[in-house]
N, C-alpha and C positions, 0 to 999 in steps of 0.2 A: 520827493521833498518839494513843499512852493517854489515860486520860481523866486519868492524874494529873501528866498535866505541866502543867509552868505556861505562861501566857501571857505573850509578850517587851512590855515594858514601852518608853514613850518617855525616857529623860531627858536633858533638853538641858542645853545649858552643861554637861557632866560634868567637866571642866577645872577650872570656879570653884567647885568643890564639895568638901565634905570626903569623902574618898579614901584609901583605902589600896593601894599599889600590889604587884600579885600578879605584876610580872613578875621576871626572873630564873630561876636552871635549874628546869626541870619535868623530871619523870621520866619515861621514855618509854618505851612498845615498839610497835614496828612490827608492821603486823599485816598483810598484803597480804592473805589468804583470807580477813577476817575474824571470824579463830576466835574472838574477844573475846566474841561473841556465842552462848556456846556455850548448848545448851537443859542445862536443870538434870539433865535424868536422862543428860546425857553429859561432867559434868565427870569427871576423874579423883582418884579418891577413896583413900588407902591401908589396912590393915586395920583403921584402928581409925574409923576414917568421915572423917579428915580430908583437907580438899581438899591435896592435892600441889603444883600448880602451875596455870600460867594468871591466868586471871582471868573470872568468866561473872557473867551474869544468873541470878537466884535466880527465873526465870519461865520459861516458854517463849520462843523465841528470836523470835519472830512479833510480842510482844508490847514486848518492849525498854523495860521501864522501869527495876524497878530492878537496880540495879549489885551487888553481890559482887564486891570486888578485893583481889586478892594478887599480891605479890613485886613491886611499884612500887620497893622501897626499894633492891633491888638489879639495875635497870634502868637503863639509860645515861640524861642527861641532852641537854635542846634546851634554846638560851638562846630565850624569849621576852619583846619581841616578837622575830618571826626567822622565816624562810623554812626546812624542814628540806634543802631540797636546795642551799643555799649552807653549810649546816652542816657538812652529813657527807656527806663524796664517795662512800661508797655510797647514799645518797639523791638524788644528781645528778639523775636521772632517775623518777625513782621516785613513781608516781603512784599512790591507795590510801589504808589508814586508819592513821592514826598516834595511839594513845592517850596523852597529857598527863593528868600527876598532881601536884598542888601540896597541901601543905597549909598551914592559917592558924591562926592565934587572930583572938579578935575578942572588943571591946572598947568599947561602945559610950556614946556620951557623955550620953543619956538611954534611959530603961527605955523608954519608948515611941515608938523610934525604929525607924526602917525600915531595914533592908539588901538590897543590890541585890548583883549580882554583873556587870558591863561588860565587854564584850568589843568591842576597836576594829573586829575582822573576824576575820575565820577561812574558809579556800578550802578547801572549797566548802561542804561539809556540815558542821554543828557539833552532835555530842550532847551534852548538858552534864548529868554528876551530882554532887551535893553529897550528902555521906555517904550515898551508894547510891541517893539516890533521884532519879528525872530530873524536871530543869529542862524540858527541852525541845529541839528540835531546830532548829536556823539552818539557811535556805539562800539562799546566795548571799554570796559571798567577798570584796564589798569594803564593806559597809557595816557599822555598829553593830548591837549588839542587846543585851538586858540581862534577867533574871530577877529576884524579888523573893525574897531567899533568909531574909526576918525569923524563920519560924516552924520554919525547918530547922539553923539553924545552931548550935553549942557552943560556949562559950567558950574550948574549948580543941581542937586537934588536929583540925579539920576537913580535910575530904578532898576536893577538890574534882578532876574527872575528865572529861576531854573528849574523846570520839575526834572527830579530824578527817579527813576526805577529801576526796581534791582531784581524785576522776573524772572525766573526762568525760562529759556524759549528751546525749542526741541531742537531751531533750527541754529540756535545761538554756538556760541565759539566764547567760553564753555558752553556744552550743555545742558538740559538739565538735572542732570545727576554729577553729582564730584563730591569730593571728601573732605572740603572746607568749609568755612561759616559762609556764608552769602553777605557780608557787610553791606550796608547800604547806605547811599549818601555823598558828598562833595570830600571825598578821602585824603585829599591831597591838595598845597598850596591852591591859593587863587588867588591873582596879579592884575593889576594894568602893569601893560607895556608901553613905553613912549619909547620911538625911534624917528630918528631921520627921515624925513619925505623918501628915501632910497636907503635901504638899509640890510645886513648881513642876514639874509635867511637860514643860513647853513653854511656849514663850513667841513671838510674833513681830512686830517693831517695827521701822517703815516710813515711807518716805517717801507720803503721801497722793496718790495720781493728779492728775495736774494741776495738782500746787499747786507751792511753795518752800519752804514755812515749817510745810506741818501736817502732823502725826505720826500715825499710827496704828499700834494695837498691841492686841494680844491676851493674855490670861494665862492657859493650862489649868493649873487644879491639882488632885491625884490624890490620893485620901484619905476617910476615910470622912464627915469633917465637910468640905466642899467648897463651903459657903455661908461664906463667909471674907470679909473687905478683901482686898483687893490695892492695891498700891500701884506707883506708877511712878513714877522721879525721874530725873533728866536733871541734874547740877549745875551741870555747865560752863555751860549755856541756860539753870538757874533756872527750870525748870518739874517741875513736879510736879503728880502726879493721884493720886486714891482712889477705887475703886469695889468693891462688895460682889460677888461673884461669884455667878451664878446656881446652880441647881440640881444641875446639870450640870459644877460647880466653873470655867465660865469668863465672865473678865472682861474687857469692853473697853474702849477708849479711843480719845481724838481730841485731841490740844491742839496750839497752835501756838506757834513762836516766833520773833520777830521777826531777835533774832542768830544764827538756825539755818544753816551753813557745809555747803554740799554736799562732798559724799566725786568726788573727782576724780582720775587718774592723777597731774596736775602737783601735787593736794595733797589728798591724802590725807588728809582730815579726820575722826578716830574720836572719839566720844563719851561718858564716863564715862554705863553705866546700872545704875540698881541697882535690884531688884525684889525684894519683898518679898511673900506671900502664908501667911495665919499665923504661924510662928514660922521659916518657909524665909526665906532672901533668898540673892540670886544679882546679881553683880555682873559688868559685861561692859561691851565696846567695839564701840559698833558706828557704821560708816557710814549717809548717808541719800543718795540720790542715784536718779537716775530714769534708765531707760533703756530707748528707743521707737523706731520708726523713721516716715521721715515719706518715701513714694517710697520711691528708690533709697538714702537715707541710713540711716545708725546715728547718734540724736542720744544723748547721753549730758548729762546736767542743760540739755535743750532744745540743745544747739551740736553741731553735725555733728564726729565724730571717727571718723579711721581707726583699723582695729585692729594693729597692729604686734607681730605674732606668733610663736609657735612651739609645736611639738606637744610634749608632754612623755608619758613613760612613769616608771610609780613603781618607775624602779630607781635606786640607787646606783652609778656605775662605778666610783670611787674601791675601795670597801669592796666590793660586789657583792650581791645577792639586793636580794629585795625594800626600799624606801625607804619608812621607816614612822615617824622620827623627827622631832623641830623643826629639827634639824641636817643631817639630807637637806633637807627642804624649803629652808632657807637656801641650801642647794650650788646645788640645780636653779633654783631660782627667782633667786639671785644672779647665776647665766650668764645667763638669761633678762633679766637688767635690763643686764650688759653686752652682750650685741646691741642693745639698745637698744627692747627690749620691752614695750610698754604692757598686752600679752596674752598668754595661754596659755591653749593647747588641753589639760587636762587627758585624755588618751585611755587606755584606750578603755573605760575603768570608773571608778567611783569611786575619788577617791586619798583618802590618810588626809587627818584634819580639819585637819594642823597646813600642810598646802599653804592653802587657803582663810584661814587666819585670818592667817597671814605676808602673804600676799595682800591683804589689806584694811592692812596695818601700812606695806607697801611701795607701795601704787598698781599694781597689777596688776590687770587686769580678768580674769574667768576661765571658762573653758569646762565643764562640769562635765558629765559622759556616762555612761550606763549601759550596759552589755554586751551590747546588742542589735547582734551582730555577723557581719556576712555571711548566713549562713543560719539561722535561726531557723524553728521548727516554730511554722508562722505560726496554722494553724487549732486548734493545743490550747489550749484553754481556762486548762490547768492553766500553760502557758507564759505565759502572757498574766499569768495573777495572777503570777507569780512577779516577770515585767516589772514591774509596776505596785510590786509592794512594795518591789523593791528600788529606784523613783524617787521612792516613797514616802520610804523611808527616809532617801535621799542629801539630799530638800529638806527634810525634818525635822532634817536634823544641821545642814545649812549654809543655812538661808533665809535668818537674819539677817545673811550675811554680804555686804556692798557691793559684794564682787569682782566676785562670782561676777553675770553678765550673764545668760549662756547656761544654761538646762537643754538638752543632746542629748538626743534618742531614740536615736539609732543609725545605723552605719556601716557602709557600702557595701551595702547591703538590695538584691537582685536585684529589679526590678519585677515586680509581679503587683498583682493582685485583690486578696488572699490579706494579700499583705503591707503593703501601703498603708493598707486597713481596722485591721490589728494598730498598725503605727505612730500611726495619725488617734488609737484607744484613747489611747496613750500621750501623744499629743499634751494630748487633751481634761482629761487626767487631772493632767496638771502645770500646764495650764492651773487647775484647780478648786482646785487645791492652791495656785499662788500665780500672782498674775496680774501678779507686778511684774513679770518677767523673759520677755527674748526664748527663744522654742521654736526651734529647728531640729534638723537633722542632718546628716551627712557625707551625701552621696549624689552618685550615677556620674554620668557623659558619657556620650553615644552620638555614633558616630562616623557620618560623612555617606557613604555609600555609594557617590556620586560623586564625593567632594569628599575624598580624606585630609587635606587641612589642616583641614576646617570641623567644630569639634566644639558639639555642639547638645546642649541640658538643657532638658529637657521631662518631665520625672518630675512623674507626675502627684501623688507626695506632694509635692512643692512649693506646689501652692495650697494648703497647711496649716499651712507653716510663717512664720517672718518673716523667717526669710533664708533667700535660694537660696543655698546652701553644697553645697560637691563637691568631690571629691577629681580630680586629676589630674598625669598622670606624662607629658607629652608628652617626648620626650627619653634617659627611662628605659627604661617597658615599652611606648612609643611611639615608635621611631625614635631618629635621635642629635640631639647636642643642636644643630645647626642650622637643624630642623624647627622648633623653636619660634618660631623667627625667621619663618613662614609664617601660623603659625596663628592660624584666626577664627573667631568668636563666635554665635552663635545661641540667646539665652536668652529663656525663654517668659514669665518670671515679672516685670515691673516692682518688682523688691524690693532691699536690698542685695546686692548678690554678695559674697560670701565664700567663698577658695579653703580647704578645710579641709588639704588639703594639697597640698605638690608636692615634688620633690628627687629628688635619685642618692646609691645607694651609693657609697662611697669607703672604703680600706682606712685607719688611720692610718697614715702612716709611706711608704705606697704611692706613690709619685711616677713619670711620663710625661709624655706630651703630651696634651691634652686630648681625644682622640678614642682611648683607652684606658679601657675603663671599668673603673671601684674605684680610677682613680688618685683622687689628690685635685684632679687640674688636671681631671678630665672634671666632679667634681661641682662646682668651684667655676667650671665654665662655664655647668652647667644651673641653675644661681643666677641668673651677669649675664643671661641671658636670658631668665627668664621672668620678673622681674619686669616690667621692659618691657613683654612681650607682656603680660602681666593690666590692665597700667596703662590698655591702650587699650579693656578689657571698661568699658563705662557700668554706672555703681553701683557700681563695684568699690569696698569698704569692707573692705577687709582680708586676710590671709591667715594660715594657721600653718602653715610649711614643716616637713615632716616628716624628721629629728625633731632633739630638744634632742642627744641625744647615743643614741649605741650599745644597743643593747637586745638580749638572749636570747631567742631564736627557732629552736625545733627542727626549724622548716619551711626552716631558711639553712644548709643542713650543708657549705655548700663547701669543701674542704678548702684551707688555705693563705690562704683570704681571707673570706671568713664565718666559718667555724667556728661555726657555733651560733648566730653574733649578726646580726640586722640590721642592717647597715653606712651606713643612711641620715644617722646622726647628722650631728653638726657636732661634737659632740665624742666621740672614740675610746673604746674600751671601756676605754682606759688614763686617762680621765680629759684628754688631750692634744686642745686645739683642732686641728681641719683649716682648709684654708685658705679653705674653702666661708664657716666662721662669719668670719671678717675680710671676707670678701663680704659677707655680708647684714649685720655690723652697720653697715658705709660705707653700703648702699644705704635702709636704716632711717635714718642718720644723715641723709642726705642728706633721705628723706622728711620726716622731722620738720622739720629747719628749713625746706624748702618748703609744710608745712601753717601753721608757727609764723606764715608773713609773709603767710598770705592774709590 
């Protein structure tokens, strides 16, 4: 990267902060070759020296910093947040660089205050310049990232400029192969931040290991006077704490409290906090509750609970493209609570923040996964950090949130050498980062070479993680669904089992006899029977059948009955239940009240 771009900054809680919102139409042109990045001695110029058209770099093209842009104002518009290929049906498909042009005023409520510039995500790649000159470059399409724009910005008519691209790269994290749409474009909120001259970059505040009643919490504050008070206060509990922040602007804490209410499925208990460091304060809700495993169990605040699941994808079917609102989250996650779901599998990347914090409001426990998916370029170095930043990133947004249980590594990982070593990284890494939460992954079956009914998990990444979790299709891309009715167990690992997914395509609307596949009667018979069969796996602690509802998939092009989408749902890409989700939410129904009466 130039040496004059900046460096992406932390800022948590962005939500409880003052904010001005930069989403709404941005100006746009599609650039497929590139050309945006034109070298200086090949812009087109007319006879009196003025630039004609385009838009380039006032540098060589190698160099990419700063920006020179024209004719944004009579360019079509993208509504952001927003996917561009749900936008505009010549974008359907269309993978490549898409330039975003917004301008602001700005207005800020003290002279020696800070401005940021937030981005909720952006697929894949994000350049970002502010009146010509670069912020810097994002990679990786589902997390946050943010610039400190104080020393660049005018109080009037700023420019701010993003080309996005949503390629696929071999060496990327994902891949380029995976079983989702490729959305492309500014997905998610986009903010100024105004803060304090020194202000709350991070915060994280926890249940203490081992205990019921004591608190632990952390304060980083970013700034150039960073020896500050910080302060924690908890009003509902009536505890409060004050400590000076060291050198390095952070500050810690321990206190207890006697009426402290764990955060639980059946209640859900969030707690008024409000944090204060210099003249910053940031107020939030957060859960406390502990979550271990003891054996074959998942205990959740020390008492063994099943996890009653389902896999979700961040789309919209109702509206379509990508799901990047408070009001998606309420749709997906409100079906999720009528099946009768305590869990979800967020897959197969990070989802926006507003899933996680509805999550903690509702009592949903929740899965939360990075895009280490199928094949990955196990031995680059360069893939690996990329790995790690963006699991960085996802426990940096949502640590403090109750739901969330599970950090993933990743899903359906070929075995090797190669690759176990790459995952243990990742493993060890979210471990250092936060040690409250269960690690695992999606990972395969091998089948018994003697035996077609006996399937056996023996991945040797499993003595790494805390649940043996795996994916399986017995039914689907394993025989029809009376096979299930045979099949036995062979698991190496003394841990909770957790099935990360199971299920059949089903068209909606599609109606046979159950031994028709994509009717709705074949998938809502590969339902009644594998719960059953799982029931009789020891340690079986849960499952999240795949998936919540219909999802786009260019790898599904069948014509008549895929179309483009993944058909596994439970609910149709029309938004319309199958008869599969009336299945699982009786057989969930039936589970709880037989957990309720042990």
């Amino acid at each position: 990267m130039a040496a004059s771009a900046r460096s992406e900054v932390v800022i948590a809680d962005v939500f409880a902060r003052q904010t001005t919102s930069l989403n709404g139409k941005w100006h746009v042109i599609v650039d497929p070759y590139d050309t945006g990045y034109f070298d200086y001695r090949h812009v087109p110029y007319d006879e009196s020296g003025k630039v004609t058209g385009g838009f380039a770099l006032d540098k060589p093209a190698k160099d990419k910093t700063d920006l020179v842009e024209y004719n944004f104002d009579t360019s079509p518009t993208l509504k952001v947040p927003g996917d561009w290929n749900s936008q505009d049906e010549k974008l359907f498909y269309y993978e490549g660089s898409v330039w975003y042009r917004t301008k602001f005023d700005v207005k800020k409520s003290a002279p020696d205050h800070r401005l940021f510039v937030y981005f909720g995500a952006a697929n894949y790649e994000a350049d970002v310049y502010l009146n010509g000159k670069k912020l810097g470059k994002h990679i990786g399409g589902f997390t946050p990232f943010a610039y400190e724009i104080t020393k660049l910005v005018k109080a009037k008519n700023n420019s701010l400029v993003v080309r996005v691209n949503n390629n696929r790269h071999v060496e990327g994290v994902p891949t380029v192969n995976t079983d989702w749409w490729n959305y492309g474009g500014l997905t998610r909120d986009v903010l100024l931040v105004e803060t304090p001259a020194t202000f709350i970059s991070n915060f994280k505040v926890q249940l203490k290991a081992g205990t019921t009643n004591t608190i632990e919490a952390s304060v980083q504050l970013d700034g150039a006077d960073k020896e500050q008070p910080v302060k924690i206060a908890l009003p509902k509990l009536q505890v409060a704490a004050e400590v000076k922040a060291d050198a390095g602007g952070l500050a810690q804490f321990e206190f207890s409290s006697a009426s402290l209410k764990l955060w639980s499925s059946a209640s859900p208990t969030l707690n008024d906090i409000e944090i204060s460091g210099g003249e910053d304060q940031l107020k939030d809700r957060v859960g406390f509750r502990s979550i271990t495993t003891s054996g074959q169990d998942i205990l959740l605040n020390g008492q063994k609970v099943f996890l009653r699941g389902v896999a979700i994808h961040e789309e919209n079917p109702l509206r379509g493209g990508r799901a990047w609102s408070e009001a998606d989250a309420k749709l997906l996650l409100g079906w999720a609570k009528q099946l009768g779901c305590n869990f979800v599998r967020l897959a197969h990347y990070p989802h926006n923040e507003h899933m996680a914090r509805l999550a903690d409001e509702m009592g949903i426990m929740v899965w939360e996964e990075t895009p280490v998916y199928w094949t990955i370029q196990w031995t680059n170095a360069d893939t690996l950090a990329n790995a790690k930043k963006q699991l960085n990133d996802l426990i940096a947004r949502d640590q403090n949130r109750a739901s969330v249980i599970v950090w993933s590594v990743a899903n359906e990982t070929p075995v090797s050498e190669a690759r176990t070593k790459f995952l243990k990284s990742l493993v060890d890494e979210a471990r250092a980062l936060d040690g409250t939460r269960l690690v695992s992954a999606a990972m395969e079956v091998r089948g018994d070479p003697n035996d077609a009914n006996h399937k056996i998990v023996d991945d040797p990444f499993g003595e790494f993680t805390d649940l043996c979790s795996f994916n399986e299709y017995v039914g689907w891309y394993d025989g029809l669904p009376e096979k299930i009715d045979h099949i036995h167990w062979s698991i190496k690992y003394q841990k909770p089992v957790f099935i990360s997914e199971f299920g059949a395509g089903a068209k909606q609307g599609f109606h046979a006899d159950a031994t028709t596949r994509f009717s709705e009667e074949f998938q809502a018979d590969v339902y009644k029977r594998t719960l059953p069969m799982l029931e009789k796996i020891p340690g079986f602690s849960g499952c999240t059948p795949w998936i919540l509802c219909d999802f786009r998939s260019p790898k599904r092009p069948l014509p008549g009955i895929q179309d483009g989408y993944n058909r596994k749902g439970l609910i149709g890409s029309n938004g319309r239940k199958k008869a599969a989700f009336t299945v699982l939410q009786n057989l969930y129904g039936d589970k709880a009240k037989a957990d309720a009466a042990k």
